[in-house]
C-alpha positions in Angstrom: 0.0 0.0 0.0 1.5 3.0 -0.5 1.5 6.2 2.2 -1.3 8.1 2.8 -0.4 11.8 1.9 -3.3 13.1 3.5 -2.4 11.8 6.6 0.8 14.0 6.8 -1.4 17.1 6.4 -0.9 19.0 9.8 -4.2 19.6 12.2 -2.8 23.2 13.8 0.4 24.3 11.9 -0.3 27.0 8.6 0.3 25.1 5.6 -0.4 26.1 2.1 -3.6 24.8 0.4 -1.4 23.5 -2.5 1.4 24.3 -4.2 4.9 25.2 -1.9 5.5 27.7 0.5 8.4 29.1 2.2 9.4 32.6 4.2 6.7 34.0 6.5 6.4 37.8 5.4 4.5 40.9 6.7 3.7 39.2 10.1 1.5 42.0 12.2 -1.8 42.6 14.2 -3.8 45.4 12.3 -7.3 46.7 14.3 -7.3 43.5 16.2 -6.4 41.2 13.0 -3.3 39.1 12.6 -2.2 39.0 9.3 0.0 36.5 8.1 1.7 36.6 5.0 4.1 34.0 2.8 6.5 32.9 0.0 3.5 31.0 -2.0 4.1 29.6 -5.4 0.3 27.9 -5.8 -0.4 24.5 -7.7 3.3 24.0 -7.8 5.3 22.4 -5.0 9.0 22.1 -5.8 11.7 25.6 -5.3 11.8 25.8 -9.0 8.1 25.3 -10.3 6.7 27.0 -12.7 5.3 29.7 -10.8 7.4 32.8 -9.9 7.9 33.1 -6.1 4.4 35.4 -4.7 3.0 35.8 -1.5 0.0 33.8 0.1 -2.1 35.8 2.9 -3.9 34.1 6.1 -5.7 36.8 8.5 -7.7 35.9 11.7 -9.2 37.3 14.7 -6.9 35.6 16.6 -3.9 33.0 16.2 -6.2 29.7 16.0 -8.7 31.1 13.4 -6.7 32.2 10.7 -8.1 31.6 7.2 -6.4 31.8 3.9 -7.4 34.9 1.8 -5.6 34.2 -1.3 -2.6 36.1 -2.8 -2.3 39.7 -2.6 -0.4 40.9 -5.7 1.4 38.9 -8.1 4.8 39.6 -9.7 3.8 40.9 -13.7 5.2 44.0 -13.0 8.4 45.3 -14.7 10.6 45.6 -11.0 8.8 42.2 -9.9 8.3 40.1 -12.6 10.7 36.9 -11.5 9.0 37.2 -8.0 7.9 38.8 -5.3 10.5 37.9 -2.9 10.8 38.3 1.2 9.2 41.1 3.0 7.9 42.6 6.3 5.1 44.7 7.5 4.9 48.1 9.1 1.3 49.7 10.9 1.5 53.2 9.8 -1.3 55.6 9.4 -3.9 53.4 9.3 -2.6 51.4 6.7 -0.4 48.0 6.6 2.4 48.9 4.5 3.9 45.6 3.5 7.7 46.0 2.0 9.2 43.4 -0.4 12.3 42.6 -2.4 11.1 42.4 -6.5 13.3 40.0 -8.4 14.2 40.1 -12.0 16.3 38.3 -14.4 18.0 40.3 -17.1 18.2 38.4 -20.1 21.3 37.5 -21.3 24.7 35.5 -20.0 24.5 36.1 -16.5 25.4 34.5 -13.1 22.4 36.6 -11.2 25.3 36.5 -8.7 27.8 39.6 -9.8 25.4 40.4 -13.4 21.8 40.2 -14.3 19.6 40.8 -11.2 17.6 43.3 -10.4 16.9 43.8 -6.3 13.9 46.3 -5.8 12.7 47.2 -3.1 8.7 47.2 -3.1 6.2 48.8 -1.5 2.1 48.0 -1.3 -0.3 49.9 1.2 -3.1 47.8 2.2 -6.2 48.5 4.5 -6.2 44.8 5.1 -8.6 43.7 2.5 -7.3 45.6 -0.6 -4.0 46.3 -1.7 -2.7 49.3 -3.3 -0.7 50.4 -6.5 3.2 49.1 -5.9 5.9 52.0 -5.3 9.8 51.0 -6.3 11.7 52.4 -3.2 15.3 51.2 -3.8 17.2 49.8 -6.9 20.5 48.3 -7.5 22.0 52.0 -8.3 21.4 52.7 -4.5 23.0 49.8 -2.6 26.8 50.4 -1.6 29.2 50.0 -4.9 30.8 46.4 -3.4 27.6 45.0 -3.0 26.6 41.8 -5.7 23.6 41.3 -6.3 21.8 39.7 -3.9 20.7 42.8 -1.5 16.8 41.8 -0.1 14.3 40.9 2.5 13.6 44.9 4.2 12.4 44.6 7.7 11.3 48.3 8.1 10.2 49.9 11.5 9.8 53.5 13.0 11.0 54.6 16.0 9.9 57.9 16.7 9.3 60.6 13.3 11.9 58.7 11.1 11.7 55.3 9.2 14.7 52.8 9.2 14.8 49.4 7.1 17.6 46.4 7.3 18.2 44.7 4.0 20.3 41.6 3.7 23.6 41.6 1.6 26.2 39.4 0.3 28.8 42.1 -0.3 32.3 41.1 -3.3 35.3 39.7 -2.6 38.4 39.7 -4.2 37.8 36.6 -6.2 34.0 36.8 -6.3 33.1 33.7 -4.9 31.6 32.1 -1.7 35.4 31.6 -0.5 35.9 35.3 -1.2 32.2 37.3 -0.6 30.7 37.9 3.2 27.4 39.1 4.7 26.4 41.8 6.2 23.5 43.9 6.7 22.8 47.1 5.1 20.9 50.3 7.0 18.7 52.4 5.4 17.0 55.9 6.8 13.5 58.0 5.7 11.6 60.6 7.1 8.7 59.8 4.7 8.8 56.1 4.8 9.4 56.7 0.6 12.4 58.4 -0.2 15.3 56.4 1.4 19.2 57.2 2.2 21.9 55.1 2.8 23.0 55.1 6.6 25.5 52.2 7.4 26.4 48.5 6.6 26.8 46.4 10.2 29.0 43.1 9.9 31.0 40.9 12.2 34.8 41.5 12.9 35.7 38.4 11.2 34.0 36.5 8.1 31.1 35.1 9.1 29.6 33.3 5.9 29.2 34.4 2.6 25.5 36.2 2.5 23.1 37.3 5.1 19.1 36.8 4.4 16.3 37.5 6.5 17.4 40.5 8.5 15.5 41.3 11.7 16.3 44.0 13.8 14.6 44.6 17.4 14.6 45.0 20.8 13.2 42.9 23.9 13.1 43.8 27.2 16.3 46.4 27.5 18.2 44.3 24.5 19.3 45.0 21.1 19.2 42.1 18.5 19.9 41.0 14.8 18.1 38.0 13.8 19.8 36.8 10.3 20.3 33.8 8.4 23.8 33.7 7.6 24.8 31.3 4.2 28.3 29.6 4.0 29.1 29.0 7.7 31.2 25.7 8.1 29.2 22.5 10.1 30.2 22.1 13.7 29.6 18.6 15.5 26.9 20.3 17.8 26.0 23.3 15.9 25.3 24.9 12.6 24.3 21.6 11.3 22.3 23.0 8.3 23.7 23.8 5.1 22.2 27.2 6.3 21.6 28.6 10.0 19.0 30.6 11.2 20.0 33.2 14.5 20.5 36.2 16.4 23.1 38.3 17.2 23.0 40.4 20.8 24.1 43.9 19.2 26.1 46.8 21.4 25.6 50.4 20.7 22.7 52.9 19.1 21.5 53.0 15.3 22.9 55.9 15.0 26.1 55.6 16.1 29.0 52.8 16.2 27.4 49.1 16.9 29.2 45.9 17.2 27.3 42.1 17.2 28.4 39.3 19.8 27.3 36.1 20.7 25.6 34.4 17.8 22.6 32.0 18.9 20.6 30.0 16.6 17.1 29.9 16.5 16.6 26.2 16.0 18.6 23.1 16.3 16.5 21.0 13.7 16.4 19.6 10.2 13.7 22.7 9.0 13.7 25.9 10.4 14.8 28.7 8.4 13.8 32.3 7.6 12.1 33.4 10.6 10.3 36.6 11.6 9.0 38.4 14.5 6.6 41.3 15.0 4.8 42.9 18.3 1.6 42.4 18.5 -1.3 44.6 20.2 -0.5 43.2 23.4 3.0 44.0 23.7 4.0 40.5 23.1 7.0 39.6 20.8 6.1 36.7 18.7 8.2 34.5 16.0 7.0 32.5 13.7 9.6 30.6 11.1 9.5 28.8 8.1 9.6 25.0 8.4 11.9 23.7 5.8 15.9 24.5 4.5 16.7 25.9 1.1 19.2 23.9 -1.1 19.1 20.9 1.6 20.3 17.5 0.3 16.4 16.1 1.8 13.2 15.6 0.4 9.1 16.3 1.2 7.2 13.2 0.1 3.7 15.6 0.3 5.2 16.9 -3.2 3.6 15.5 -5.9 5.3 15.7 -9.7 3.6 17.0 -12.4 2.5 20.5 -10.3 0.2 18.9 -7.9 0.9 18.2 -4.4 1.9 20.5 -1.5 5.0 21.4 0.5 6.0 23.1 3.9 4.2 25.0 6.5 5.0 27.4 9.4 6.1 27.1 13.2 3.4 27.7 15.4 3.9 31.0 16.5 6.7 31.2 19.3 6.7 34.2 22.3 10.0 35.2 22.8 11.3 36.7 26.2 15.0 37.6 27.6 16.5 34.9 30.7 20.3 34.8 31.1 21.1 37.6 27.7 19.6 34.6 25.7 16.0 34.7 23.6 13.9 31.7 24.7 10.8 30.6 22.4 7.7 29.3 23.9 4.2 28.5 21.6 2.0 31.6 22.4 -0.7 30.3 25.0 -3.4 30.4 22.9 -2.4 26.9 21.7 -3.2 25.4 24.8 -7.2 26.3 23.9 -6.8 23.2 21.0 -5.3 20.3 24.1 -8.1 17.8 25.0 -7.8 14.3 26.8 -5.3 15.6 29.1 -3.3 12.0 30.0 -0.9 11.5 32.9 1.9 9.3 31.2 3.9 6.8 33.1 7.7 7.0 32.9 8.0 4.1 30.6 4.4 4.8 29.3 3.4 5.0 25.7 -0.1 7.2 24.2 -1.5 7.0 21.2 -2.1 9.8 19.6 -5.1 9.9 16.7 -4.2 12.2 13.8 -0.9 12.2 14.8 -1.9 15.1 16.7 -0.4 15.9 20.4 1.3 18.2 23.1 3.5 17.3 25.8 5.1 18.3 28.9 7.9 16.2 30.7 9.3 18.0 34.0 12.8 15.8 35.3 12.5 15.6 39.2 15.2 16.9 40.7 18.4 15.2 40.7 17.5 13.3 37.6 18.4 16.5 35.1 21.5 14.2 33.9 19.7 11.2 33.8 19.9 9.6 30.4 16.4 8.6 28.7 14.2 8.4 25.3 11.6 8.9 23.7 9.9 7.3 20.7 7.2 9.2 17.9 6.3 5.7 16.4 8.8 4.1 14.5 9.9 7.2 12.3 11.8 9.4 15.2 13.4 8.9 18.7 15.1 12.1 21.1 17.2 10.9 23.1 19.4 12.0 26.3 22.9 10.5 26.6 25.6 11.8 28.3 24.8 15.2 28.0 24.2 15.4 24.5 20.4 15.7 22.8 20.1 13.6 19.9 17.0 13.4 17.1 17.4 10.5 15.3 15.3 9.6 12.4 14.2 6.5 10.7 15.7 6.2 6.7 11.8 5.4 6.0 10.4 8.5 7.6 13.3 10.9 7.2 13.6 11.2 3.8 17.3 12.2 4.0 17.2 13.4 7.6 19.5 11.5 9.4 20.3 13.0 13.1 20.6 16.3 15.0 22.7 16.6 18.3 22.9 19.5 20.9 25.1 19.5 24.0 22.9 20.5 27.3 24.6 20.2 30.3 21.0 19.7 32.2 17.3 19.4 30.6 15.1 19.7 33.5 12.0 20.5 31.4 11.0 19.8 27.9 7.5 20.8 25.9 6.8 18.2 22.7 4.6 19.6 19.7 3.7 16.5 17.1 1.6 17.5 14.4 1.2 14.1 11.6 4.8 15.0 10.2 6.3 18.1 12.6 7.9 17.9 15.6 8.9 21.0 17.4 10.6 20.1 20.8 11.4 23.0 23.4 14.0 22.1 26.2 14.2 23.7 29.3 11.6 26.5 28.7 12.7 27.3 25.2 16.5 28.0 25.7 17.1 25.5 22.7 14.3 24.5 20.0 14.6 21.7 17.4 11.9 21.7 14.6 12.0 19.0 12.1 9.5 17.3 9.6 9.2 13.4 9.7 6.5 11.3 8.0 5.4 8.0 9.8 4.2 5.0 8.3 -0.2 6.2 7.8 -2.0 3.8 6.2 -5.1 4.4 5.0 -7.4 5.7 7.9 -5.2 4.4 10.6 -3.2 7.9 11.4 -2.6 7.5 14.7 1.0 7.6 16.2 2.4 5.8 19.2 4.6 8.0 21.4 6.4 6.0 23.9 8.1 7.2 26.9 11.5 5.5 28.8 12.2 8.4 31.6 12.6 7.5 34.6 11.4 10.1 37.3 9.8 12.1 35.4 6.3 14.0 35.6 4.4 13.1 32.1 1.9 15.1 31.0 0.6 14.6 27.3 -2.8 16.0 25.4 -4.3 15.1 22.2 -4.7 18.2 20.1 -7.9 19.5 18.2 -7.5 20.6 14.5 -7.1 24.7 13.7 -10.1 25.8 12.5 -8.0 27.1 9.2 -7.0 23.3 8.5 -10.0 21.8 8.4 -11.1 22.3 5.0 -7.5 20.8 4.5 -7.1 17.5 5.8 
């Protein structure tokens, strides 16, 4: 029998209705509305499909009713017409202003690399419903002379009268290549949110990869931070596992003045997390959500179909961040806690069986067992396991379709909060000081889609709940 795609469809995690997705964009909370845009290429799953890269919108009263609203603009413009590439969102004025990066392709012999692409930034007011008239901002011409040309991805903000936007950059080498280029991110200042000027490029000291995507500067509670996804950094046995990482920098100094970065953290420790971005909403909280999946990684997602039909990818569940030590930890938002039923004390060497595939769990280590070595089971596709002070996801060749293993070294896990979703797991340890997010697709036959997850820790408090669907999946599954 063959594997039941429609089982790996997820019951609370935003998925496309077809077709691939990638980068959450334009992430905000207009008049009480979330908005939730993404990298949407629809009826075609696949990185190189037919379709040029657009955005796909979700928008909701609140986080668990979100519901797909189709695609805002589409890239048939002249500064747009190979895709309408990464973006954020700014409240301004009544309006959403959503900012983008516009790609084009010159015709011609080009690498797209040093020649050939164009990099516009794009701007499209919106009331929330209806989108307005797009505005070219920036061009190659007004990006710093050593750039190539990969400059994108504006995360604009205002503090105070003025405007400021952070675009990522893969600036030349000598010998124009990834050996030779490095990252950095590029700083740009308005008083009118429309006519920009150049104020300053921010790297590290010494080379720290070859391009920077997916800038995101903010601050939380007193801090300064850069959250980037830096290309070309080399694998470590316990970190930067990925061919690319996701992370933050802590940054010293004021905008205006000097500033230096320190102490890189990544986001996630898994097999898909990249491109994340994080936005305040009406409450003052500052919420994350990232993109589930890895660009150019040497694995597969079996929900893709050939021939254009299919799906592939989804979203994090949105993650609160807050400040403990000088490091960001992630938590899901509490609103996720509304879809738990069936709540299920779980014995240390217990198993439950979750239907859909569909669970949440908390495991607290009594004290004194914080080194104790233990497992845990998600059917036969997965296993995390505790050895010796190193964290280890291990998945089966059958389920992982190229995903092999992830480690982290963790000197003590006293607490850890499971997410399962039919073919996610995102796994929090000790209050979300480390995350690891990866897809895996057990073995659903048919209408038999639930998932065993069995338990060997001894002395440890259990807690596990089956999980309703999202109200925005359910025309999905």
């Amino acid at each position: 029998m063959l594997k039941d795609r429609k089982g790996w469809r997820l019951q609370y995690h935003l998925m496309p209705p077809d077709g691939w997705l990638n980068d959450p964009n334009g992430l905000c909370q207009f008049h009480g509305m979330y908005h939730v845009f993404f990298q949407y290429s629809p009826n075609t799953p696949g990185p190189d499909g037919r379709t040029a890269r657009t955005w796909g919108h979700y928008a909701g009263r609140d986080l668990l009713h979100l519901q797909f609203k189709g695609v805002p603009f589409w890239p048939v413009d002249t500064i747009d017409h190979d895709g309408c590439y990464s973006g954020s969102a700014l409240i301004d004025q009544d309006l959403i202003k959503l900012y983008y990066t516009g790609n084009v392709k010159e015709p011609g012999d080009h690498d797209y690399t040093y020649s050939g692409r164009q990099a516009n930034e794009i701007l499209v007011e919106s009331d929330g419903t209806s989108f307005g008239k797009k505005k070219c901002l920036l061009r190659n011409a007004d990006y710093p002379a050593d750039c190539t040309c990969h400059v994108r991805d504006p995360k604009v903000w205002k503090d105070g009268k003025l405007y400021y936007m952070v675009l990522g950059a893969r600036v030349e080498g000598r010998e124009k290549n990834a050996d030779s280029d490095f990252g950095e991110v590029l700083f740009y200042e308005s008083s009118d949110g429309l006519h920009w000027h150049f104020l300053k490029s921010l790297t590290t000291e010494e080379r720290f990869g070859y391009m920077w995507e997916c800038p995101d500067y903010f601050h939380l509670e007193e801090k300064t931070f850069l959250s980037l996804c830096p290309q070309g950094l080399p694998s470590e046995e316990y970190r930067y596992q990925n061919i690319y990482q996701a992370g933050y920098f802590t940054v010293d100094g004021e905008l205006g003045a000097r500033q230096s970065l320190s102490d890189f953290h990544e986001w996630d420790y898994g097999f898909d997390f990249y491109a994340p971005q994080s936005f305040l909403d009406e409450s003052g909280r500052r919420l994350l959500i990232g993109w589930v999946g890895m660009p150019d990684a040497p694995y597969t997602n079996p929900t893709a179909l050939p021939k254009g039909k299919g799906w592939e990818n989804c979203l994090t569940v949105p993650r609160k961040l807050t400040v403990s030590e000088g490091c960001i930890c992630q938590n899901p938002v509490e609103e996720l806690k509304a879809l738990r039923y069936d709540e299920t004390p779980v014995m240390p060497h217990g198993t439950m069986v979750l239907p859909d595939g569909a669970g949440d769990f908390e495991v607290s280590f009594l004290e004194g067992t914080e080194d104790a070595d233990w497992d845990i089971s998600f059917g036969d596709a997965a296993e995390l396991s505790y050895r010796d002070g190193v964290l280890q996801l291990s998945l089966d060749p059958s389920a992982g379709y190229g995903r092999d293993s992830r480690r982290i070294r963790i000197p003590h896990i006293e607490f850890l909060r499971v997410l399962v979703d039919s073919s996610i797991l995102e796994i929090y340890i000790n209050d979300g000081a480390y995350v690891i997010t990866s897809r895996f697709y057990p073995e659903y036959i048919g209408d038999q889609q639930n998932l065993a997850v069995r338990f060997n820790c001894a002395m440890a408090a259990i807690s596990g709940w089956k999980m309703h669907t999202m109200e925005t999946n359910r025309e999905y599954i």
